[in-house]
MMTF fields as JSON, N, C-alpha, C and O atoms, coordinates in Angstrom:
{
  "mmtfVersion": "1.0.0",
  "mmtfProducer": "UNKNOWN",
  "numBonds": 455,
  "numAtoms": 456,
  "numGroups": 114,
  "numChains": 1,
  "numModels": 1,
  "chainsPerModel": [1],
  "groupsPerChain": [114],
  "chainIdList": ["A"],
  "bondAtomList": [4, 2, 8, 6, 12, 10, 16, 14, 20, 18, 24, 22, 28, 26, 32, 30, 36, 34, 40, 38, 44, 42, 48, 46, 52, 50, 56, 54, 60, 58, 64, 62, 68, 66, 72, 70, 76, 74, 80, 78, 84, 82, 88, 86, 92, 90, 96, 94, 100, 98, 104, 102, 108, 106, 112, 110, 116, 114, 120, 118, 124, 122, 128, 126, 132, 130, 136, 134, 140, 138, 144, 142, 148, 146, 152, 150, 156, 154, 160, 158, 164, 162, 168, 166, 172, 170, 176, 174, 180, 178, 184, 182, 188, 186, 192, 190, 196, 194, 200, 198, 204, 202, 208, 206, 212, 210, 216, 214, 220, 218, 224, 222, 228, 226, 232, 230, 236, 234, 240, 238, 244, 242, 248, 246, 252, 250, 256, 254, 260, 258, 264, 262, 268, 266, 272, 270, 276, 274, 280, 278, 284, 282, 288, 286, 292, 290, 296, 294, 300, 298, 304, 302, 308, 306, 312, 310, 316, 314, 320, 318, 324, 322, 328, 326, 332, 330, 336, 334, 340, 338, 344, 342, 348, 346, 352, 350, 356, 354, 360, 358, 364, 362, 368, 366, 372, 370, 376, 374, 380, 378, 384, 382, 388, 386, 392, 390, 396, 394, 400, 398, 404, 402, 408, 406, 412, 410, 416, 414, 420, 418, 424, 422, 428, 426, 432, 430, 436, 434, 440, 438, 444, 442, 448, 446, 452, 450],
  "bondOrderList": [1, 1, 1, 1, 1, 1, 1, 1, 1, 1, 1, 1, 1, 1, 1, 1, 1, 1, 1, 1, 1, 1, 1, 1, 1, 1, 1, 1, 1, 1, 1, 1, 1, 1, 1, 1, 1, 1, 1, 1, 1, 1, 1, 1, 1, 1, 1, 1, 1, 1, 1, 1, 1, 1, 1, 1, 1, 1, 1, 1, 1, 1, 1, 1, 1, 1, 1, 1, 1, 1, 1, 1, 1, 1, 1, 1, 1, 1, 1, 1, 1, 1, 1, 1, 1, 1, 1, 1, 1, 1, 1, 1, 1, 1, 1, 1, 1, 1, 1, 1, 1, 1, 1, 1, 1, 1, 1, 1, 1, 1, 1, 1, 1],
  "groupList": [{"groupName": "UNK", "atomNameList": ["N", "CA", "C", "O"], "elementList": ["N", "C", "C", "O"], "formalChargeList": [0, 0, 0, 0], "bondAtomList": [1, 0, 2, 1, 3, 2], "bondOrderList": [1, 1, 2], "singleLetterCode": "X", "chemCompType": "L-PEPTIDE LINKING"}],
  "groupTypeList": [0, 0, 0, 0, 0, 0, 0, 0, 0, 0, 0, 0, 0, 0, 0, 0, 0, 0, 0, 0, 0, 0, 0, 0, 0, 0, 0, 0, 0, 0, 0, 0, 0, 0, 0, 0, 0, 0, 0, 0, 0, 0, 0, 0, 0, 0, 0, 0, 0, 0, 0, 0, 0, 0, 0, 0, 0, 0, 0, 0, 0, 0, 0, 0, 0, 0, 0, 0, 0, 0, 0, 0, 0, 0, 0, 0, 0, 0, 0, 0, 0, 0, 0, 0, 0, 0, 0, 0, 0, 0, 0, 0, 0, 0, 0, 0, 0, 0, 0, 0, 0, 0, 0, 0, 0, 0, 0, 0, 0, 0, 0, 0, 0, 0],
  "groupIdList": [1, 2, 3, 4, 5, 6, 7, 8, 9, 10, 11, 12, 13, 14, 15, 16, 17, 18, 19, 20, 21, 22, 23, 24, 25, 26, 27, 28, 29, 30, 31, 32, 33, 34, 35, 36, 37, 38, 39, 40, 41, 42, 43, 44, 45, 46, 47, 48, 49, 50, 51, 52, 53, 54, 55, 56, 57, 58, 59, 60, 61, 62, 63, 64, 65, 66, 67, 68, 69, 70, 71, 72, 73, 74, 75, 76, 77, 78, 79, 80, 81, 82, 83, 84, 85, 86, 87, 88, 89, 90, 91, 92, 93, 94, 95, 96, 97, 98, 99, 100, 101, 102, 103, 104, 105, 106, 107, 108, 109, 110, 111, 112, 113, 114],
  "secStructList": [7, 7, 6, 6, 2, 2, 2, 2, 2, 2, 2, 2, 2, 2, 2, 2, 2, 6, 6, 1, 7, 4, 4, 4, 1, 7, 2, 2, 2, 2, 2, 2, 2, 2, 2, 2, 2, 2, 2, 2, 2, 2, 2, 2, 2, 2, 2, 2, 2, 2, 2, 2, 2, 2, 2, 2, 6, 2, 2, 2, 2, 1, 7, 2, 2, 2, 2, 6, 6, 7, 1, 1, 2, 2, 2, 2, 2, 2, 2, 2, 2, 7, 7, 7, 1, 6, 6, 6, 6, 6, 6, 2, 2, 2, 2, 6, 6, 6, 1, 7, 3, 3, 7, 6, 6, 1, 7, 3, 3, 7, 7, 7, 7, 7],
  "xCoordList": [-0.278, 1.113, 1.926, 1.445, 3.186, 4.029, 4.627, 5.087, 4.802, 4.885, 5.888, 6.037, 6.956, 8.569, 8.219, 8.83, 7.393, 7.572, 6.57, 6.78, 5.579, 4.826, 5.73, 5.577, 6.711, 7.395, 8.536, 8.868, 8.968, 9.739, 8.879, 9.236, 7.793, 6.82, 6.298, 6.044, 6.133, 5.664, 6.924, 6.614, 8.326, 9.63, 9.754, 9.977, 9.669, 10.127, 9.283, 9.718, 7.542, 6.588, 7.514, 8.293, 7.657, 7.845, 8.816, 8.731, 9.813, 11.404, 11.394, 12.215, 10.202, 9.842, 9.025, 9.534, 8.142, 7.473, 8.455, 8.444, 9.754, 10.108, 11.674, 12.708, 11.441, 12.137, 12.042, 12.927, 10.441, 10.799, 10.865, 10.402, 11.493, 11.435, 10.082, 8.927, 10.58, 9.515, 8.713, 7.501, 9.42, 9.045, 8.481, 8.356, 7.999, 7.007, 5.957, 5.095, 5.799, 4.715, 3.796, 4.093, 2.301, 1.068, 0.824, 1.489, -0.235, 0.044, -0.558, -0.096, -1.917, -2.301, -1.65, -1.94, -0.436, 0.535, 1.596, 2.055, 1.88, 2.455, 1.758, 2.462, 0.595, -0.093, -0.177, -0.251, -0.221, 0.299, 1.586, 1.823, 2.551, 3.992, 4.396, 5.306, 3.408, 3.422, 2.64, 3.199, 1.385, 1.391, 1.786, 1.703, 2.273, 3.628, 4.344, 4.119, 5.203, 6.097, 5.892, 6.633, 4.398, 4.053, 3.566, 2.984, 3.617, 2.971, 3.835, 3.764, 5.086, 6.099, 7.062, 7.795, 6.861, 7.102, 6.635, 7.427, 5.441, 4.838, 5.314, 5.415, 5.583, 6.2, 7.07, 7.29, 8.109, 9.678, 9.34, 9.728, 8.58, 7.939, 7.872, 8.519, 7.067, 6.183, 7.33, 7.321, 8.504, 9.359, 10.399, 11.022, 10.589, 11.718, 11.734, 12.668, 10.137, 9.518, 9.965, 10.971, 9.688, 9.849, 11.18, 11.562, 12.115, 13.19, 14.096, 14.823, 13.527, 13.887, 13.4, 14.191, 12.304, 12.24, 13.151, 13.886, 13.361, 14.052, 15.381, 16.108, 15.954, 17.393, 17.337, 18.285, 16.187, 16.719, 16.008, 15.916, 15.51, 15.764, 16.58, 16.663, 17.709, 18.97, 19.885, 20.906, 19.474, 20.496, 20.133, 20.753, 18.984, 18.49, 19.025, 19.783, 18.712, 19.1, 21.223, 21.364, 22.241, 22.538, 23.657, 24.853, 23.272, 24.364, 24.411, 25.58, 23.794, 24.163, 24.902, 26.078, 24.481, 25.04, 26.084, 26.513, 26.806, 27.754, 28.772, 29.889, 28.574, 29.839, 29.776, 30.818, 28.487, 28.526, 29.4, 30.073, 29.386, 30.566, 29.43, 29.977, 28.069, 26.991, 26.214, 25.918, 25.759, 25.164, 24.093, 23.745, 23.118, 21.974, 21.664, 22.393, 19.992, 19.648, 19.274, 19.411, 18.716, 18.368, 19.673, 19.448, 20.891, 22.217, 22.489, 22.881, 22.229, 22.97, 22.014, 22.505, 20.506, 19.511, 20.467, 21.341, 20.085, 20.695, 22.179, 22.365, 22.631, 24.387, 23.886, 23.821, 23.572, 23.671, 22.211, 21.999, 21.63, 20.256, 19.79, 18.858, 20.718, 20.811, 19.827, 19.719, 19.167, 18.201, 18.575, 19.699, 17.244, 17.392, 17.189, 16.492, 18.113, 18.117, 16.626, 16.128, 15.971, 14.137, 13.596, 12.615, 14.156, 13.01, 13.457, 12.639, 14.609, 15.414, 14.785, 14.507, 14.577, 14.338, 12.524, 11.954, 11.754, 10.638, 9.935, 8.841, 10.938, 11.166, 11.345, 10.46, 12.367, 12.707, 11.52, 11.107, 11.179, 9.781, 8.342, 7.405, 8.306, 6.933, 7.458, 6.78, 8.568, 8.993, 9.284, 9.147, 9.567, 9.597, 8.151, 7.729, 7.076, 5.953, 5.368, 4.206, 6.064, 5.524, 5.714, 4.908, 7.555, 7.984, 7.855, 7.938, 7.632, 7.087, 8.47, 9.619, 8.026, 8.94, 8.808, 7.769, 10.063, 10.228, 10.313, 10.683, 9.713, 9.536, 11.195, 11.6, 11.738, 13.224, 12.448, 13.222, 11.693, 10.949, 11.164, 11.263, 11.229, 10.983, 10.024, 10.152, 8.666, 7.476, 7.458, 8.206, 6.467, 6.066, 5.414, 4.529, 5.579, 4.689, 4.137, 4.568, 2.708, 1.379, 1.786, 2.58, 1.197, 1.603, 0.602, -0.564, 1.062, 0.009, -0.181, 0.8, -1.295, -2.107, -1.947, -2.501, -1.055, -0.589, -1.802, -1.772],
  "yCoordList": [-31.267, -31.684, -30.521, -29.817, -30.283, -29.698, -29.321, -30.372, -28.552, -28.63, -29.129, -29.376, -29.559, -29.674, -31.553, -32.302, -31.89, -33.254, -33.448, -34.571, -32.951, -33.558, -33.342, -33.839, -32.369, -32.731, -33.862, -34.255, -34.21, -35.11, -36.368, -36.953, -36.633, -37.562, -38.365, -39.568, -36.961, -36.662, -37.165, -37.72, -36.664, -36.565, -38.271, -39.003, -38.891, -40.414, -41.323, -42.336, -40.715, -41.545, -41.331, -42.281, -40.627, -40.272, -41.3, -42.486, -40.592, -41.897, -43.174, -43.718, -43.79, -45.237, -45.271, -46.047, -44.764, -44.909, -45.18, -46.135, -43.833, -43.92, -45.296, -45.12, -46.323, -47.637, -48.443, -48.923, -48.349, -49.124, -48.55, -47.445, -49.371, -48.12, -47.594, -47.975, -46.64, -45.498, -46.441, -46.623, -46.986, -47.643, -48.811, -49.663, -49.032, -50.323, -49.63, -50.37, -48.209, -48.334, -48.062, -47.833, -48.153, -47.962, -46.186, -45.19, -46.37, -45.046, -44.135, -43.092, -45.112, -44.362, -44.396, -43.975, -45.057, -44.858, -43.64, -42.976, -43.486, -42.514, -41.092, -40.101, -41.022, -39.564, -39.706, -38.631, -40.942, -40.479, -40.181, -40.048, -40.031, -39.637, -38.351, -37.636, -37.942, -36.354, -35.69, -34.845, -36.028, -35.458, -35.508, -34.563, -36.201, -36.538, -35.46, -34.39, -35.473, -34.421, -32.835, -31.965, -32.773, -31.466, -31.394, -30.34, -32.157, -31.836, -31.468, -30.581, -32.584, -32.314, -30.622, -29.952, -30.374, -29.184, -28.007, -27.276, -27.878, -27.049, -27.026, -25.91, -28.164, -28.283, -28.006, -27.986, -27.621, -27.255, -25.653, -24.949, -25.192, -23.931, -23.341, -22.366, -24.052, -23.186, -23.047, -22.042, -24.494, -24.381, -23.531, -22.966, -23.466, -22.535, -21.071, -20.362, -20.599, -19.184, -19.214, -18.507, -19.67, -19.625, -19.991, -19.278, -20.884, -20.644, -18.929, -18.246, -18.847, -17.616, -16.214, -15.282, -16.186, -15.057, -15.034, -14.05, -15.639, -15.981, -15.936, -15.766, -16.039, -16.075, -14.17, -13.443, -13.655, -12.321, -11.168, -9.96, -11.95, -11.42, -11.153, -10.242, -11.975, -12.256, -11.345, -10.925, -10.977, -10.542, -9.128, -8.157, -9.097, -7.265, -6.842, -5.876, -7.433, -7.384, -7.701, -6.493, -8.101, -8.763, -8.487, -8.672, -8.076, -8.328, -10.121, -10.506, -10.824, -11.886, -12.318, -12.671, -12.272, -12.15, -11.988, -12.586, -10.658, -9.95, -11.117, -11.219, -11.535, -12.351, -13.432, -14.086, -14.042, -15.31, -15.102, -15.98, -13.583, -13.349, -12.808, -12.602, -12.678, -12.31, -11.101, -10.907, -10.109, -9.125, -8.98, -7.848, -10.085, -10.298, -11.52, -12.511, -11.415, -12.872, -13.73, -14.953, -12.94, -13.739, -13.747, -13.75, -13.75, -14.104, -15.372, -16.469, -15.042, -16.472, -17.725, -18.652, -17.557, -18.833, -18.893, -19.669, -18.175, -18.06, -19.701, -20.758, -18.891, -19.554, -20.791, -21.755, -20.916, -22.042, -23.174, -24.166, -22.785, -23.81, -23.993, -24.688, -23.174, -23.112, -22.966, -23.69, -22.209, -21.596, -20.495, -19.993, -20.051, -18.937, -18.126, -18.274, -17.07, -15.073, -14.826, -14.714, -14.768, -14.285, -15.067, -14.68, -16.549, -17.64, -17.453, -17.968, -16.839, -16.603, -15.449, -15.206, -14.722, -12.962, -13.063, -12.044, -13.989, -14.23, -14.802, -14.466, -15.806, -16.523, -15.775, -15.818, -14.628, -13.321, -12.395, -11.864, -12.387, -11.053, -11.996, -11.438, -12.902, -13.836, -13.973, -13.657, -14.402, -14.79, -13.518, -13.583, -12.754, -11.081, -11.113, -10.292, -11.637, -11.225, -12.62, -12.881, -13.056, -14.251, -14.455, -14.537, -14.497, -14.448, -13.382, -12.195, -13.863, -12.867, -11.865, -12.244, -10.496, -10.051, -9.445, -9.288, -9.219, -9.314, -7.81, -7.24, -7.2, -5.925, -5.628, -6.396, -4.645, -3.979, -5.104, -5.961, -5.031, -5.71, -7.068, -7.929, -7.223, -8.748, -9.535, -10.75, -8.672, -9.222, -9.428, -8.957, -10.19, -10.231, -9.237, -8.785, -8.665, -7.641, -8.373, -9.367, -7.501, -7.719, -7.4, -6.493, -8.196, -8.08, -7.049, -7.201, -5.698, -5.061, -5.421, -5.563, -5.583, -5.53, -4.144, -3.052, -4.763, -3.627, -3.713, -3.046],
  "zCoordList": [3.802, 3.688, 3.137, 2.248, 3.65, 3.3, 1.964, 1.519, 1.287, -0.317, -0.357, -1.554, 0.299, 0.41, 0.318, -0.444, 1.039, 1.329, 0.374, -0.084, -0.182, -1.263, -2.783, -3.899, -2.232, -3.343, -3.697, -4.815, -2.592, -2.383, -3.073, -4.096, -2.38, -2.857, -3.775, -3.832, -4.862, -5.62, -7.212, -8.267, -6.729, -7.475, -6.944, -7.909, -5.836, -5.594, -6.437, -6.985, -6.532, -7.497, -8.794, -8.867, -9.6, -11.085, -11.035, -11.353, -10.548, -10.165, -10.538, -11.278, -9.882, -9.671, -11.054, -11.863, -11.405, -12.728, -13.693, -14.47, -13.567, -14.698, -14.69, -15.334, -13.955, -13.851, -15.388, -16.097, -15.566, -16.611, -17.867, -18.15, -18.692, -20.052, -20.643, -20.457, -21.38, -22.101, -23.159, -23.036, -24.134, -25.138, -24.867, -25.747, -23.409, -23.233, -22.525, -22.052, -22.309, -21.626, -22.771, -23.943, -22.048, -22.968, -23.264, -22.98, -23.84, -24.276, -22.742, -22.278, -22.137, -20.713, -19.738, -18.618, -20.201, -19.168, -19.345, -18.415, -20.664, -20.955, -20.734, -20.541, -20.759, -20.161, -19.092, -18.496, -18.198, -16.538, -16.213, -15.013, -17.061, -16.514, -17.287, -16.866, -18.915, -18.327, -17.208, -16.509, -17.006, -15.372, -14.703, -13.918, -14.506, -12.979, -13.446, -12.879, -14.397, -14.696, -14.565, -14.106, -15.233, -14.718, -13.518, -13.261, -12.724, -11.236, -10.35, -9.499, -10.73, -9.818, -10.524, -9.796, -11.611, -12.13, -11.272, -10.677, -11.242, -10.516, -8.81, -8.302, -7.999, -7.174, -6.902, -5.691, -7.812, -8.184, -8.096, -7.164, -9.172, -9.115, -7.431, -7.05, -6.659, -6.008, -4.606, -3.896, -4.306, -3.74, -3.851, -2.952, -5.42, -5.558, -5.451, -5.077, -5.971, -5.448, -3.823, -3.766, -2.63, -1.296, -0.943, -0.015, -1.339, -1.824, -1.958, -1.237, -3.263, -4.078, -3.174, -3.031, -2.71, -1.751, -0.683, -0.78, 0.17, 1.174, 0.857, 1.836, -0.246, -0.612, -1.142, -0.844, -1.871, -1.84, -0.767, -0.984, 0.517, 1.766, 2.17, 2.994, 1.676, 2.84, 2.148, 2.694, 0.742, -0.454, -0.192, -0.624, 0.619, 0.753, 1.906, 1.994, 2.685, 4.58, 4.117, 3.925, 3.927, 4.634, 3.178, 3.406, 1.797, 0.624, 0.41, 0.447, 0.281, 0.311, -1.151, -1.234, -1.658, -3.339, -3.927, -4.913, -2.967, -2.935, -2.369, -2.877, -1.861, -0.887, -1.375, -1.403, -1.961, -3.271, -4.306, -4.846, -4.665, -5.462, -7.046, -8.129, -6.895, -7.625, -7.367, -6.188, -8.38, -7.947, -7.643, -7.308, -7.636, -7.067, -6.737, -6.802, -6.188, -5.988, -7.058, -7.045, -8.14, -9.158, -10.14, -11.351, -9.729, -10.596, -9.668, -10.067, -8.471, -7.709, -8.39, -9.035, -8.107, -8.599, -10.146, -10.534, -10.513, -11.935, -12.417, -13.021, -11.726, -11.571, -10.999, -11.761, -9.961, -8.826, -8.93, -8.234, -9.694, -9.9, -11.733, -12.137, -12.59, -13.153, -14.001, -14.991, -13.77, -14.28, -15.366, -15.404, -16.512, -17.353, -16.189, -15.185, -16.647, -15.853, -15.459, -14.339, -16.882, -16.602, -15.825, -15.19, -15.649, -14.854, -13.7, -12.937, -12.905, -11.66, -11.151, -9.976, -12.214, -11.501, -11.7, -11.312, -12.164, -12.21, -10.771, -10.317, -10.173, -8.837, -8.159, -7.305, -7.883, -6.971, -6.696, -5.666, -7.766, -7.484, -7.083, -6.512, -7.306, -6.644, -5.327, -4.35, -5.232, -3.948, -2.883, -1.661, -3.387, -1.715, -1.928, -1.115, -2.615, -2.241, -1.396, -1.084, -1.261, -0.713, 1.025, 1.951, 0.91, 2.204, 3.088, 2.772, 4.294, 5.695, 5.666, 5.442, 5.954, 6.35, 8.081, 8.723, 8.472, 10.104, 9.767, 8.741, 11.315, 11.544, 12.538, 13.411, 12.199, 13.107, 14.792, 15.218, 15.19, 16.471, 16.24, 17.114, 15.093, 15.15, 14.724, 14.573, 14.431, 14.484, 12.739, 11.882, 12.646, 11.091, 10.578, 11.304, 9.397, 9.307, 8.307, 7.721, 8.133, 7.269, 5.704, 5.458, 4.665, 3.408, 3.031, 3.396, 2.121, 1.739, 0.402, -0.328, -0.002, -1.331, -2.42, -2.551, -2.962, -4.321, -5.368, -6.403]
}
């Protein structure tokens, strides 16, 4: 499954858990809704890295940032998802290592191993 739709999934379970109040659940219920929380955390994470690459693709190729009216990609996440600076520019650099990049051809090129 798609990380996008398991995250969706994943964020609709918690949702529904968290219907009824806090102060009635049990306590093993209450350690299943910090996992939920950190699961769907990590989900947030791993979307927003692929996300975040892809947005400072466009910011490398293209100025995108610039015309957002921001000097980078990790000022736009920054501003616009509202994220801390370090957790934006932390997302930026996982993420160009993540997303494919297209060759002048078109083609994908191969990720090299730093």
């Amino acid at each position: 499954m798609a990380l996008e739709h398991r995250l969706a999934d994943e964020a609709a379970a918690l949702a529904a858990a968290l219907a009824e109040p806090l102060g009635a659940v049990g306590d093993d219920r209450l350690r299943d809704l910090i996992g939920m929380i950190g699961s769907v955390r990590r989900l947030v994470d791993a979307v927003g890295v692929r996300i975040a690459g892809e947005l400072a693709r466009r910011c490398d190729e293209g100025a995108l940032a610039v015309r957002w009216g921001e000097r980078s990609a990790a000022a736009v996440l920054a501003v616009e998802a509202g994220l801390d600076p370090a957790e934006a520019q932390d997302w930026c650099e996982v993420g160009a290592q993540v997303v494919p990049r297209l060759s002048l051809a078109g083609r994908i090129c191969p990720r090299v191993a730093r």
